[in-house]
Rosetta silent file (secondary structure, phi, psi, omega in degrees, C-alpha in Angstrom):
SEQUENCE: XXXXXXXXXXXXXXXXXXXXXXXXXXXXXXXXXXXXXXXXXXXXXXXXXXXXXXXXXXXXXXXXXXXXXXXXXXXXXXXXXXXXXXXXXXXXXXXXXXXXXXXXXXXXXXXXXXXXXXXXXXXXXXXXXXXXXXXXXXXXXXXXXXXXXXXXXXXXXXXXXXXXXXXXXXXXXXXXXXXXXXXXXXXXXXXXXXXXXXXXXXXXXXXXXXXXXXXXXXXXXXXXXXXXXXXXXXXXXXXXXXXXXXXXXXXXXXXXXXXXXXXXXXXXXXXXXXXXXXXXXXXXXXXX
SCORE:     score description
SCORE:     0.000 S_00000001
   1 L     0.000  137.975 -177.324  -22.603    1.395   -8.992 S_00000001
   2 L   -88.834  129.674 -133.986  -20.351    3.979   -7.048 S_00000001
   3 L  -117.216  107.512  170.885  -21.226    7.614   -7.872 S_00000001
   4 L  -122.396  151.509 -155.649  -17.539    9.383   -8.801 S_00000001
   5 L   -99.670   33.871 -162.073  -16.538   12.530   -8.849 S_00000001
   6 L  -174.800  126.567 -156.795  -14.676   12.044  -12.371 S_00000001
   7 L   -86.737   -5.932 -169.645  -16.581   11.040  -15.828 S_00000001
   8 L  -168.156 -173.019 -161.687  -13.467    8.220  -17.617 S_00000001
   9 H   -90.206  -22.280 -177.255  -10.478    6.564  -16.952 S_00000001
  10 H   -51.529  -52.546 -161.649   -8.678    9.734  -19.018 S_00000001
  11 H   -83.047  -32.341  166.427   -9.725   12.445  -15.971 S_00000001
  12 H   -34.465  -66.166 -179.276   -8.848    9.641  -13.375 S_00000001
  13 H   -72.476  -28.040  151.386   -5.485    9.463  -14.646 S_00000001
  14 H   -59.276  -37.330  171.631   -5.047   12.744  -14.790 S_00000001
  15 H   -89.410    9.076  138.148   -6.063   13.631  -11.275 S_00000001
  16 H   -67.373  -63.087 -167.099   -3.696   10.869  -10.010 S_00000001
  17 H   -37.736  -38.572  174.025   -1.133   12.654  -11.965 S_00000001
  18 L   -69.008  -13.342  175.838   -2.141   16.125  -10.478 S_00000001
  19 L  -111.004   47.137  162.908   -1.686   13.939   -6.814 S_00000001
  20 L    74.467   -2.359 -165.434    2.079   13.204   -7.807 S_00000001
  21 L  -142.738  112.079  172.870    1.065    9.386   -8.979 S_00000001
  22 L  -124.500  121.820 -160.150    1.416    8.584  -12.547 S_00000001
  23 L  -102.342  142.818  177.019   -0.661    5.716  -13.094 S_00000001
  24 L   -69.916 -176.923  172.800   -0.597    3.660  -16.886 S_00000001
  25 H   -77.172  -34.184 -176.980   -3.895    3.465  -18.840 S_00000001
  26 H   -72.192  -46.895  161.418   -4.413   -0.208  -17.339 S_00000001
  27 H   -73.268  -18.635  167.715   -4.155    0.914  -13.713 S_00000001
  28 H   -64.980  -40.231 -158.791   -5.942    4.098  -14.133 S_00000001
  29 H   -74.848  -25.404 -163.118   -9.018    1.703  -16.024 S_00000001
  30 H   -78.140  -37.338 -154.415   -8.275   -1.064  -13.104 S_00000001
  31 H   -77.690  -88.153 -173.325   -8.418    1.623  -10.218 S_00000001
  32 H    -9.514  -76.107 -164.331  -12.055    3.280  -12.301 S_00000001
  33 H   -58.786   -4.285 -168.441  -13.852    0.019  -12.750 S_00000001
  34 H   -96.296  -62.903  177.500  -12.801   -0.544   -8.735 S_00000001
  35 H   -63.811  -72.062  146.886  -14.554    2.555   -7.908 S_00000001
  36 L    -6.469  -61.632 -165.299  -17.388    2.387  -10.162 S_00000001
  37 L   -88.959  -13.893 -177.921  -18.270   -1.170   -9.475 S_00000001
  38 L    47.256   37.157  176.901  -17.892   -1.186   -5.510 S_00000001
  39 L  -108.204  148.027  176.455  -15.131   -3.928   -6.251 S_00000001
  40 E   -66.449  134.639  177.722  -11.897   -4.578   -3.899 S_00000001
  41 E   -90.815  142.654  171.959   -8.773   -4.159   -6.263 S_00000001
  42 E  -116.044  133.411 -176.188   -5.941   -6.634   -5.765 S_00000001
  43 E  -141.336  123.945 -169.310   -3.026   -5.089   -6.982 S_00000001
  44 E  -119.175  156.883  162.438   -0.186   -7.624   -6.956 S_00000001
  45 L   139.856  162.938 -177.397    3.938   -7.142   -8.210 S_00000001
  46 L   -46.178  144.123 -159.254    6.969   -6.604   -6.585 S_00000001
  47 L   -56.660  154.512  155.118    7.694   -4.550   -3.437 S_00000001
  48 L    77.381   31.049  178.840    8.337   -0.820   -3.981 S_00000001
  49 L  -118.577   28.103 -164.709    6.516   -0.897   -7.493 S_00000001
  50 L    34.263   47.883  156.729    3.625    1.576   -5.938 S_00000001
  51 L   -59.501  -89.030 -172.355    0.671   -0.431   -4.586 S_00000001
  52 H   -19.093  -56.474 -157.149    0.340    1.185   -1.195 S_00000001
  53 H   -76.629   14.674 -176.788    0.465    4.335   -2.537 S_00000001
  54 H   -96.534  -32.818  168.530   -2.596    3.978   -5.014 S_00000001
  55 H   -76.341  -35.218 -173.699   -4.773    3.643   -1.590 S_00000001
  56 H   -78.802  -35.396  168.613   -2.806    6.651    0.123 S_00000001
  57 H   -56.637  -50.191 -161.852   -3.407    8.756   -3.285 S_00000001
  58 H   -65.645  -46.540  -99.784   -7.139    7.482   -3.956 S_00000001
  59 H  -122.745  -57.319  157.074   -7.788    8.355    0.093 S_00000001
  60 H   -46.762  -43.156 -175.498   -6.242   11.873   -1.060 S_00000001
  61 H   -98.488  -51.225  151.279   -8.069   12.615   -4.347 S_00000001
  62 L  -108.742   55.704 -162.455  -11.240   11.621   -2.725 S_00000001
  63 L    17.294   72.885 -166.592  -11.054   13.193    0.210 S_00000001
  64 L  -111.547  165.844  170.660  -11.763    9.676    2.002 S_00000001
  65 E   -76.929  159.992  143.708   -9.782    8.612    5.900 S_00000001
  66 E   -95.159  124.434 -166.054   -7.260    6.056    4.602 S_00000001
  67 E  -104.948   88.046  166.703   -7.947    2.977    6.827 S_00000001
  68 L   -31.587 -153.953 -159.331   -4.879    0.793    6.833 S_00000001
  69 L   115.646  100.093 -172.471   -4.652   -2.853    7.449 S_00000001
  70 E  -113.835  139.037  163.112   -0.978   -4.428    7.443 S_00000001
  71 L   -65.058   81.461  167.846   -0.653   -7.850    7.351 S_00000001
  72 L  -109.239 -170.787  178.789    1.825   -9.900    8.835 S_00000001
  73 L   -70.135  156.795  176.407    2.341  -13.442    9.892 S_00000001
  74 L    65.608    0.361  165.060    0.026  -14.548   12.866 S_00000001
  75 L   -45.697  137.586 -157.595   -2.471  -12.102   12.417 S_00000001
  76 L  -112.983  119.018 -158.390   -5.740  -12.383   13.882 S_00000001
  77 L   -68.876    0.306 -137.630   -9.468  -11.458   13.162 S_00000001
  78 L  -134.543  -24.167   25.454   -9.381   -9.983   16.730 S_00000001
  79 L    53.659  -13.617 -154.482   -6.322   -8.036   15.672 S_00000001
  80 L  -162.140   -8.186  159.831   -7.807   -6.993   12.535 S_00000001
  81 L  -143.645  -29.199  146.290  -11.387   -6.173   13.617 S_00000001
  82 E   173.640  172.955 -178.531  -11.717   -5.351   17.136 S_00000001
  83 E  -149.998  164.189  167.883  -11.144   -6.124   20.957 S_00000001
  84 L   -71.149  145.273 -178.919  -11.990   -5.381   24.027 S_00000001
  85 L  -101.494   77.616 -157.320  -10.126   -2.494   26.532 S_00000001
  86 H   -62.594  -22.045 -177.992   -9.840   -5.030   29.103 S_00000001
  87 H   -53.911  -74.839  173.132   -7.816   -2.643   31.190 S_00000001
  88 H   -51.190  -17.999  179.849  -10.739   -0.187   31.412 S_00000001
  89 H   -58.640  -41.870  179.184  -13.020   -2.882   31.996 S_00000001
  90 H   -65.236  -10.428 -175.154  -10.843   -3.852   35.236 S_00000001
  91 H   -86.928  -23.470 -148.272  -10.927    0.002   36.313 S_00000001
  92 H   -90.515  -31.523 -178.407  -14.910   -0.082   35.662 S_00000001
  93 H   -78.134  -71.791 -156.208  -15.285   -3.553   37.614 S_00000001
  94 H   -68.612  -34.266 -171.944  -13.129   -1.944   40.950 S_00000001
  95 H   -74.467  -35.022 -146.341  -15.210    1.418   40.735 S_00000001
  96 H   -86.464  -14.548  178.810  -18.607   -0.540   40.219 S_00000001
  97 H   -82.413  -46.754 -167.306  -17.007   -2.556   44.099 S_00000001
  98 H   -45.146  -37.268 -171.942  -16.721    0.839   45.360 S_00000001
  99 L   106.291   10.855  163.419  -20.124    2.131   44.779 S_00000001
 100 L   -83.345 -174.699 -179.136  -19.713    4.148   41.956 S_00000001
 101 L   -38.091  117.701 -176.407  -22.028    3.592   38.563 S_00000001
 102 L   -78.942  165.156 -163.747  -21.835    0.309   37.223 S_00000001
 103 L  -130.244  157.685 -169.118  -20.946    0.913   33.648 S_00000001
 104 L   -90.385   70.725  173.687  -22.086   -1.609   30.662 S_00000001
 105 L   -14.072  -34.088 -168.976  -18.545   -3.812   30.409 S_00000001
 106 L  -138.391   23.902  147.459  -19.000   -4.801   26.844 S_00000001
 107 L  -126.755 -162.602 -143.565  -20.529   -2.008   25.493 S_00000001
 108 H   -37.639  -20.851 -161.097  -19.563    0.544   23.125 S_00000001
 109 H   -72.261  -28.546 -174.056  -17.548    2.695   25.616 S_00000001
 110 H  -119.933   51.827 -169.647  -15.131    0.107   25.719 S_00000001
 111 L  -105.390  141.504  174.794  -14.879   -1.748   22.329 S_00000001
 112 E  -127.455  102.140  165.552  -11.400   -0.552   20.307 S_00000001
 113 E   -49.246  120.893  158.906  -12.087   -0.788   16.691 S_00000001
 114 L   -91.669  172.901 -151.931   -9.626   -2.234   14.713 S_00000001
 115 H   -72.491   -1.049  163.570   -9.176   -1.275   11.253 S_00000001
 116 H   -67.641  -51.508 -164.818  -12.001   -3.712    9.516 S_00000001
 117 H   -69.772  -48.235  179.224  -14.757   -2.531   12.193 S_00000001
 118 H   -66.077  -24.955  163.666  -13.324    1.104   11.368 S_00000001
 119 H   -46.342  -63.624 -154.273  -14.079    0.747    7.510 S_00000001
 120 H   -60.635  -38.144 -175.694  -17.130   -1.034    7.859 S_00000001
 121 H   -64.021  -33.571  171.992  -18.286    1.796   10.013 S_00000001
 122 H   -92.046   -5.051  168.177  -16.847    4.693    7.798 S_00000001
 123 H    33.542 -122.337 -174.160  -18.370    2.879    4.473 S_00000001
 124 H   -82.769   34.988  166.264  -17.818    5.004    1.534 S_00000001
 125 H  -120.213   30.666  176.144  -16.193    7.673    3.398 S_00000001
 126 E  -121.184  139.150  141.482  -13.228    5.284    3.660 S_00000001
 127 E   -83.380  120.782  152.970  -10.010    3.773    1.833 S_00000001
 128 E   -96.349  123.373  161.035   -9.611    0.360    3.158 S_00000001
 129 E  -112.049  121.158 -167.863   -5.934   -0.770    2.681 S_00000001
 130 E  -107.356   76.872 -165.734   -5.499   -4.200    3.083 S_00000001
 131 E   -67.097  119.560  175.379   -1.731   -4.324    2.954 S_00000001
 132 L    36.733   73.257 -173.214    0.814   -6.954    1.529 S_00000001
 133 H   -80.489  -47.665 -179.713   -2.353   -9.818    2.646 S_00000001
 134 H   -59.895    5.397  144.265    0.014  -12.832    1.442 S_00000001
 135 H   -63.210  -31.926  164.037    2.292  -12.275    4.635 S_00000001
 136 L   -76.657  143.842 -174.958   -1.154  -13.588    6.364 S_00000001
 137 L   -67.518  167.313  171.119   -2.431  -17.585    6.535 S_00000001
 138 H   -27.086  -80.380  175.985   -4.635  -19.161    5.132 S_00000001
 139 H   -26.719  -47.287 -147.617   -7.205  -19.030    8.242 S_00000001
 140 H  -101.166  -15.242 -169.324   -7.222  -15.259    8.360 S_00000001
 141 H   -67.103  -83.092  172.604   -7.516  -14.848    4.410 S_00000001
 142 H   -40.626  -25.083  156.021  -10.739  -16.857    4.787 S_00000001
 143 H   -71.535  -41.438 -179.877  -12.007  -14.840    7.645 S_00000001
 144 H   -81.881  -10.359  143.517  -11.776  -11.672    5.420 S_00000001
 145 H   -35.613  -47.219  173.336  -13.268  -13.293    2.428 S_00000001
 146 H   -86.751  -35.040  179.422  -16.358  -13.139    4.586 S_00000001
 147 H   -50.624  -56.675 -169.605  -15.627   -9.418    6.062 S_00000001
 148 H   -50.337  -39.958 -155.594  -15.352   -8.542    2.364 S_00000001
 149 H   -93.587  -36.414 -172.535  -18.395  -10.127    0.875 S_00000001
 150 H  -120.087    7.198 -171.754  -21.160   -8.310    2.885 S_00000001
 151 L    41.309   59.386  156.573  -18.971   -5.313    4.680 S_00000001
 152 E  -144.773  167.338  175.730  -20.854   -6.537    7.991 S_00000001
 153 E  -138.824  176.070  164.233  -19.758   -8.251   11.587 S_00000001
 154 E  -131.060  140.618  172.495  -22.225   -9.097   14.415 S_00000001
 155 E   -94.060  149.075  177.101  -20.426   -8.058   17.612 S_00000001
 156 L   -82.778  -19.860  170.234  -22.388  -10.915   19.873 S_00000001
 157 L   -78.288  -27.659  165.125  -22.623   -7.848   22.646 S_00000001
 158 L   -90.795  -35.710 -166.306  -23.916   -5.179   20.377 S_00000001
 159 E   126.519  175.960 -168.709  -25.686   -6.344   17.263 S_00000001
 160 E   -96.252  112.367 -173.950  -24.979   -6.573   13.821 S_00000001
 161 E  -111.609  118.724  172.751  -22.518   -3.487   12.494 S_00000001
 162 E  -132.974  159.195 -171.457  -22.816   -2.903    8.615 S_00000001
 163 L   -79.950  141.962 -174.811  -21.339   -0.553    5.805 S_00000001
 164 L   -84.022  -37.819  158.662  -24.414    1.349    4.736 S_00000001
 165 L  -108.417   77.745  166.466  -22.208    2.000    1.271 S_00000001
 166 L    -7.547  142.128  164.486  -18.861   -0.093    0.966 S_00000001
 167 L   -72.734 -179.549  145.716  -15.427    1.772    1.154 S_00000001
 168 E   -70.385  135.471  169.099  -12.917    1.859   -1.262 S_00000001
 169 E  -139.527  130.044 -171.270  -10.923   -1.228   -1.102 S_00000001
 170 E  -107.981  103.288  136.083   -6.969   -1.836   -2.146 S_00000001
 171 E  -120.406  151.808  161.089   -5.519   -5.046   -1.395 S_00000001
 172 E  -133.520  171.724 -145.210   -1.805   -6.186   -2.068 S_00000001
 173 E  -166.249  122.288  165.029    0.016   -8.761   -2.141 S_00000001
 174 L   -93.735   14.620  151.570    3.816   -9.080   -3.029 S_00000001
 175 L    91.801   13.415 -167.703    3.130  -12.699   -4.352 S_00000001
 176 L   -55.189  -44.194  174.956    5.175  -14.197   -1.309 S_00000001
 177 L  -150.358  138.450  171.212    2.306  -16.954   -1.540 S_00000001
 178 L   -67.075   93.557 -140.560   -0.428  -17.238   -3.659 S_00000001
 179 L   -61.717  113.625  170.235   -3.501  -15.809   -2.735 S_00000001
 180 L   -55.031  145.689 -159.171   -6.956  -18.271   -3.086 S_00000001
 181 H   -60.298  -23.332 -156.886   -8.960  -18.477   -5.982 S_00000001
 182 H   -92.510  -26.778 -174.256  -11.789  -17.645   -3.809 S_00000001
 183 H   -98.897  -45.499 -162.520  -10.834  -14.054   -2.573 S_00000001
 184 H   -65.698  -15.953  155.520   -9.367  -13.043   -6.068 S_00000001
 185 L   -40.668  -38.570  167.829  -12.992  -13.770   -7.762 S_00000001
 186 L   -59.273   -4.537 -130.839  -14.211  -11.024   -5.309 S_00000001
 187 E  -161.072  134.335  146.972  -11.882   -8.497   -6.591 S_00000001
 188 E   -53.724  134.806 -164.690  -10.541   -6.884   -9.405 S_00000001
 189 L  -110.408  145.924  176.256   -7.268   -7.944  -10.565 S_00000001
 190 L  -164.776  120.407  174.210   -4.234   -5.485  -11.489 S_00000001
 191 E  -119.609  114.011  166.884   -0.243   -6.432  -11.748 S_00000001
 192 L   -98.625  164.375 -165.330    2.076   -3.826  -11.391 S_00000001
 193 L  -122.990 -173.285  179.372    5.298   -4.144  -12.569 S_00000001
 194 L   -68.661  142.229  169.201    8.721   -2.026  -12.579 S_00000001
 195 L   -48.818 -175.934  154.460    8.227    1.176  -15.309 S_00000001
 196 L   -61.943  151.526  179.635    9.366    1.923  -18.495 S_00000001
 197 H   -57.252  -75.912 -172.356   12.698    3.816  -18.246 S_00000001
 198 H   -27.506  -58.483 -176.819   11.040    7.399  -19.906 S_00000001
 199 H   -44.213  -42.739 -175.533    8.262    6.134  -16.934 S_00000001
 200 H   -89.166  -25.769  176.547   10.337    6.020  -13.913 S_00000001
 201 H   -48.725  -41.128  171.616   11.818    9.358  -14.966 S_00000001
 202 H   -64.430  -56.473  159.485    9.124   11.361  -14.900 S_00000001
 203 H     6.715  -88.850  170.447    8.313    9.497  -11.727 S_00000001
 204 H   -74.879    0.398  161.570   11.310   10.987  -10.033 S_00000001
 205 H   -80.888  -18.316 -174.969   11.140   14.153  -11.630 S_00000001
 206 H  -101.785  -35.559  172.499    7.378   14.693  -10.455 S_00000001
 207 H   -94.262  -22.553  157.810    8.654   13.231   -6.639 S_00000001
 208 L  -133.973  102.706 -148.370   11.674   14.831   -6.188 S_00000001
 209 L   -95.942   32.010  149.127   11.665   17.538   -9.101 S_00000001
 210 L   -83.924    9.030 -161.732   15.552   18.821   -7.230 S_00000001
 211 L  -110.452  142.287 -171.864   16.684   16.098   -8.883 S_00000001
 212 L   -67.181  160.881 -161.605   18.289   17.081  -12.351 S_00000001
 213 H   -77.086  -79.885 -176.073   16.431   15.530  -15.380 S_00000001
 214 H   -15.845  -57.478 -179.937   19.873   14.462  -16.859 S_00000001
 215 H   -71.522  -19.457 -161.324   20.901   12.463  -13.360 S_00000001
 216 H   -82.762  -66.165 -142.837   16.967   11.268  -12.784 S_00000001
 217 H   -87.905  -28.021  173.794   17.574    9.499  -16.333 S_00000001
 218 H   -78.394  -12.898  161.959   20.867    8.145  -15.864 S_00000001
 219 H   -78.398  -34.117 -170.304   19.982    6.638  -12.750 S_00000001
 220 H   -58.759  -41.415  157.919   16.785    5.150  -13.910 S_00000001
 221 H   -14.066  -58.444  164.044   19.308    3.506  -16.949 S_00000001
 222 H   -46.650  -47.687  178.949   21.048    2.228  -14.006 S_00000001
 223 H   -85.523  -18.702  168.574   18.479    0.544  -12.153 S_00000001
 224 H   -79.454    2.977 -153.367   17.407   -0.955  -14.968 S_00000001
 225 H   -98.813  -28.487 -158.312   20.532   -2.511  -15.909 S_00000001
 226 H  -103.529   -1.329  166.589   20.680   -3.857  -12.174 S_00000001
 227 L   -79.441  -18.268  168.131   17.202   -5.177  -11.867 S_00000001
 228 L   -86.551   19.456  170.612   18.267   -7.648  -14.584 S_00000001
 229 L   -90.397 -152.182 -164.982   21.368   -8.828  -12.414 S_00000001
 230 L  -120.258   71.986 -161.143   21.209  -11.859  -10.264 S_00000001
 231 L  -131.169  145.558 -172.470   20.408   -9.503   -6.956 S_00000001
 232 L   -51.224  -67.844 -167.396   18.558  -10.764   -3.989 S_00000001
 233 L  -131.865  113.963 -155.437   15.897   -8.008   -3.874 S_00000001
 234 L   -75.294  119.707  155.370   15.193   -6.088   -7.004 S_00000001
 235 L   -19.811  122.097 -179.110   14.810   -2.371   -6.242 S_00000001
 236 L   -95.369  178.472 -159.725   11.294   -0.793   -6.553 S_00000001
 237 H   -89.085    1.220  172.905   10.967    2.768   -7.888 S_00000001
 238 H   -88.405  -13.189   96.533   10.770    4.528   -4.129 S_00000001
 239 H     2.052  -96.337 -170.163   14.307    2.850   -4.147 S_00000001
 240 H   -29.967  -59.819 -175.290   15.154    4.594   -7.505 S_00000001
 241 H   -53.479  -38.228 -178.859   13.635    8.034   -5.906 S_00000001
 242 H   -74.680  -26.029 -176.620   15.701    7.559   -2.707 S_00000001
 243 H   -87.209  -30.355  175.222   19.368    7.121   -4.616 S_00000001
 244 H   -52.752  -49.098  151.063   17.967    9.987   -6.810 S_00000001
 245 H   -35.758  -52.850 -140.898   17.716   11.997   -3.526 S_00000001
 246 H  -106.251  -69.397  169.483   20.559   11.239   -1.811 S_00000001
 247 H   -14.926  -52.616  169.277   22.966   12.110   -5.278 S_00000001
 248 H   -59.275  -40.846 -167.567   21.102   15.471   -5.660 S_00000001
 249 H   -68.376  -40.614  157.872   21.163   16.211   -2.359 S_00000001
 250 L   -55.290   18.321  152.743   25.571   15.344   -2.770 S_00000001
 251 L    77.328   12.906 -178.553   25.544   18.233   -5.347 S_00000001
 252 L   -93.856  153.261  178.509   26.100   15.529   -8.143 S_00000001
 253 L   -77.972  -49.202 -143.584   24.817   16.382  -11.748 S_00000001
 254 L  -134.954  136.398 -171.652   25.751   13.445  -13.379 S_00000001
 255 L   -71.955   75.729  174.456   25.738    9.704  -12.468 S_00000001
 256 L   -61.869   78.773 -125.183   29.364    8.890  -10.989 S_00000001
 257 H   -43.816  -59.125 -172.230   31.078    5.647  -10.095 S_00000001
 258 H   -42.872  -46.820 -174.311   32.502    7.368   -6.828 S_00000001
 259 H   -79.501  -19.123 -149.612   28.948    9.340   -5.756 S_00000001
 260 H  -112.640  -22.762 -158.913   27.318    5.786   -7.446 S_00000001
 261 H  -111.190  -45.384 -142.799   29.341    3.628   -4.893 S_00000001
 262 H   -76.379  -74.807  168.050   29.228    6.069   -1.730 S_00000001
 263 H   -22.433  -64.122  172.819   25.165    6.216   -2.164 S_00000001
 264 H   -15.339  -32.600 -168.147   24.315    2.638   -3.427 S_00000001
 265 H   -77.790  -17.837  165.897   23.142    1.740    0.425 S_00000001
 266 H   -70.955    8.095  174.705   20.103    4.230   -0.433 S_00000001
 267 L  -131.184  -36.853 -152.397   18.927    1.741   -3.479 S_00000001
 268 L  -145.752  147.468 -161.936   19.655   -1.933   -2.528 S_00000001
 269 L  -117.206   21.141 -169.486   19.243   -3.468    1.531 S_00000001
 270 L  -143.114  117.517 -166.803   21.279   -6.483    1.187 S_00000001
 271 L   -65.076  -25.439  177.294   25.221   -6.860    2.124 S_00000001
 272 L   -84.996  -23.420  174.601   25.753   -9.693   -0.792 S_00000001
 273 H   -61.742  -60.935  179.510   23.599   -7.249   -3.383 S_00000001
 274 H   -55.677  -32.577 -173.140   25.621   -4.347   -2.560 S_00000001
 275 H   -85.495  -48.921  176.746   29.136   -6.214   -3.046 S_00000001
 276 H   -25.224  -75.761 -174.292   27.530   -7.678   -6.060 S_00000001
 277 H   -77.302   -2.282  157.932   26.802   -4.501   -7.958 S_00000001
 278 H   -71.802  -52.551 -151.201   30.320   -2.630   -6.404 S_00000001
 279 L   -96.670   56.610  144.740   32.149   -5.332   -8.142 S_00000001
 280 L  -155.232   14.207  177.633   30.128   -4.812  -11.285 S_00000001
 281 L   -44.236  -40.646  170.946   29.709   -0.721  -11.120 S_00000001
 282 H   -66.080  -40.781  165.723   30.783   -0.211  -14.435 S_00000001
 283 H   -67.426   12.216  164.080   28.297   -2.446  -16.218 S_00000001
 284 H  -114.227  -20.247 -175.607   25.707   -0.861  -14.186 S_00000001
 285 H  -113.809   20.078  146.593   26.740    2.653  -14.901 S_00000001
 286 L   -15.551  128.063  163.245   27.578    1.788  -18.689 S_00000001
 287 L  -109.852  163.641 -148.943   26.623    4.840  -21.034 S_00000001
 288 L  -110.543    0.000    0.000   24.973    3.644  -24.117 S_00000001
């Protein structure tokens, strides 16, 4: 059991709230029982629906490093836990011809920790974020399936490197492909989804509180209207926050087609989405 600095899932969610991140009752209790339990959280739903930021908060709130780990295609355990600084080796080789020290080529001076070896090594004084892991294959999923189960590696030059105390650990997954039955059994499961309107308001009123309540609500209205359209890539709510932004920062009050059209490239990334919702701006900026 993991020894936390917070007694329920109640003071949790409050001291996300107090870091700017207001978390539901189901993600505050998923996020506890994570901590508590020394289990990795999988937190799956659509981009820009605030995964990442529940390891960059939790990293914050317990004064932990945040250890990153982004995922893409072709990723590598060697890429993902550590390599050699072959460069220095070759300066280390030509001094050792010269007649200067010989130096120990493969050990610690020249090993460059990648972000698995740094977790395991920071143990609980680490967030490990294991970032959007269904951009990675198969092959590498099952290598971290084993990182994951004992937080140890054996380097074959050094020895056997273990967490004395597990980190925190956040993975996510934008559902791109589904993630084996075999890693999500390790893990805690949590899906978030887009907010409640009243939800993303406060949202953008607690992240960008220049933005007027009145325009903060009529956009979120908005975004909801257009996440139910036929659009490519559904906005997430750091989306919502950014057209809320760039309207306040244009001096508008009030949600406008003209300021609504000018703006739009701050909510949606896609040249047929954007003609989509200009040719349908009034049914997205409907009043009710």
């Amino acid at each position: 059991m993991g020894a936390l600095p917070f007694e329920s899932v109640e003071e949790l969610q409050a001291v996300l709230g107090r870091h700017a991140y207001l978390a539901d009752r189901g993600l505050a209790t998923a996020v506890w029982l994570s901590l508590a339990l020394n289990k990795p959280l999988l937190l799956e739903g659509e981009a820009g629906v605030g995964k990442t930021e529940v390891a960059k908060v939790l990293s914050a709130l317990l004064d932990r490093s945040l250890v990153r780990l982004q995922c893409y295609e072709g990723i590598d355990a060697s890429q993902a836990l550590y390599e050699w600084d072959y460069s220095r080796q070759l300066i280390a080789v030509r001094a050792a011809q010269l007649g200067e020290h010989e130096a120990d080529l493969f050990g610690p001076d020249f090993l460059v920790e990648r972000p698995l070896l740094a977790a395991i090594r920071a143990g609980s004084r680490a967030v490990l974020l294991i970032d959007e892991l269904d951009r990675a294959d198969d092959e590498f999923e099952a290598f971290l399936l084993e990182v994951l189960s004992e937080f140890a590696v054996t380097i074959p030059e050094i020895g056997r490197v273990a967490a004395e105390q597990p980190p925190a650990v956040i993975i996510t997954s934008n559902r791109t492909r589904e993630l084996h039955d075999a890693l999500k059994r390790r893990c805690l499961y949590h899906w978030i989804d887009h907010p409640s309107i009243d939800r993303e308001v406060q949202i953008v009123r607690v992240r960008a509180p220049e933005v007027p309540e009145v325009l903060a609500r009529q956009v979120a209205r908005a975004v909801a209207r257009l996440r139910a359209m036929d659009v490519a890539k559904r906005p997430g709510v750091a989306e919502t926050i950014d057209w809320s932004q760039a309207l306040a920062f244009l001096g508008a009050e009030q949600l406008e087609p003209d300021a609504a059209s000018a703006t739009l490239g701050a909510l949606l990334k896609d040249h047929e989405d954007l003609e989509l919702v200009r040719a349908k701006l009034d049914e997205v900026l409907e009043s009710e």
